[in-house]
NUMI-782720 format. One record per residue (C-alpha): x, y, z; residue in three letters; residue number from 1. Coordinates in steps of 0.02 Angstrom, whole numbers, plus 50000, padded with zeros to 5 digits. Layout:
BEGIN
REC     px     py     pz  res    n
REC      X      Y      Z  ALA  NUM
...
END
This chain:
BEGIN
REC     px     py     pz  res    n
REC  53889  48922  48274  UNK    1
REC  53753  48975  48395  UNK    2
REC  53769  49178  48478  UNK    3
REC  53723  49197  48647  UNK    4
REC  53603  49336  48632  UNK    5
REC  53555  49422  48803  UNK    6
REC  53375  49496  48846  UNK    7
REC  53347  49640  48973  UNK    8
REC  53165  49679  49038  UNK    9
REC  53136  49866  49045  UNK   10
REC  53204  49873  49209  UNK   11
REC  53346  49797  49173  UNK   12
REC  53399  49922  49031  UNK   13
REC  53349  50069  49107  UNK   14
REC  53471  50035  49243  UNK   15
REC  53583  49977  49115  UNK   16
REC  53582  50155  49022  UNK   17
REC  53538  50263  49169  UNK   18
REC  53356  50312  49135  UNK   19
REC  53168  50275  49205  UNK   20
REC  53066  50131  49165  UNK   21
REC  52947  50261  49107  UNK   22
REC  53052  50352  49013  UNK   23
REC  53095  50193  48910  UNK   24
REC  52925  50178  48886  UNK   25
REC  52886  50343  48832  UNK   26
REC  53027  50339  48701  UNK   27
REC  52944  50191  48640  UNK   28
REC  52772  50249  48612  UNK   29
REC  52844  50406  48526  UNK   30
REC  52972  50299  48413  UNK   31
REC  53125  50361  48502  UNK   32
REC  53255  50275  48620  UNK   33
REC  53348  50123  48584  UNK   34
REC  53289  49963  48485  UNK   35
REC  53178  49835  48567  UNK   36
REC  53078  49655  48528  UNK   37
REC  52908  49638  48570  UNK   38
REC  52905  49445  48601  UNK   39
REC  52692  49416  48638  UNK   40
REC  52645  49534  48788  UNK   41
REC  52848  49537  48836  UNK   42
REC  52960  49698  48783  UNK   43
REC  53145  49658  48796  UNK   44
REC  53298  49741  48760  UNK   45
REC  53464  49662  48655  UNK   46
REC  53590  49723  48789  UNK   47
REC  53710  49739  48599  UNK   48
REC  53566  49863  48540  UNK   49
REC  53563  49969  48718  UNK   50
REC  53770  49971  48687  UNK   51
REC  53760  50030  48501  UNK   52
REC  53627  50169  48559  UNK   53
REC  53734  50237  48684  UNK   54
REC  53881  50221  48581  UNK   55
REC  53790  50318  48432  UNK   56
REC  53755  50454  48580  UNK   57
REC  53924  50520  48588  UNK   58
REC  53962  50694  48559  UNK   59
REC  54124  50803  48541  UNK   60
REC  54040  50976  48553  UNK   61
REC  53881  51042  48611  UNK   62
REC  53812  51096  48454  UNK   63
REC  53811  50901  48411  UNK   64
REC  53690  50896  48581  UNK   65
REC  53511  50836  48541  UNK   66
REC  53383  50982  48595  UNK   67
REC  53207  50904  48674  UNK   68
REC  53055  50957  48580  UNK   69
REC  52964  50988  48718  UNK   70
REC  53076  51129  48787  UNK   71
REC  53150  51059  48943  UNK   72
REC  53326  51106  48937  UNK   73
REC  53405  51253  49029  UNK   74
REC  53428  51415  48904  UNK   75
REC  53553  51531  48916  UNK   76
REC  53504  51707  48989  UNK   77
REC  53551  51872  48920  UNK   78
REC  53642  51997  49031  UNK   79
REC  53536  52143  49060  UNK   80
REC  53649  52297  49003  UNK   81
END
C-alpha cells in the first residue's frame, strides 16, 4: 500500500495557509510555524502537516489566543475618567 504524499514549496504553503513566504521562513529559523522537510538545499511542506497546524490553531475564546512576543498586537486602552 503506497500513500500519495504531497509536497508544497514555501510558496505554495504560504498561500495555502494565508501567510508570507517570509514569514514561513522566519517561523522556521525561530522554531515556530508548521512542520517542514529539508530534502538537500529544498524546504517543502506535507500539505497533511500545514492542515494539522491550522487545525491545532483553533480557538473558542480569546484568552486561548496566542500573544506575539514581540508586542505587535493591538492593546486595549483605558478610558480616561
Amino acid at each position: 500500500m503506497t500513500t500519495n504524499i504531497k509536497l508544497l514549496t514555501t510558496a505554495q504553503a504560504a498561500e495555502m495557509i494565508g501567510f508570507s513566504c517570509a514569514t514561513l521562513e522566519t517561523w522556521r529559523t525561530h522554531g515556530k510555524g508548521p512542520a517542514y522537510l529539508k530534502l538537500g538545499y529544498a524546504v517543502r511542506y506535507k500539505e497533511s502537516d500545514l492542515l494539522a497546524w491550522v487545525e491545532g490553531k483553533t480557538c473558542s475564546s480569546t484568552s486561548e489566543y496566542e500573544t506575539g512576543s514581540q508586542g505587535r498586537y493591538p492593546r486595549h486602552k483605558t478610558a480616561s475618567a
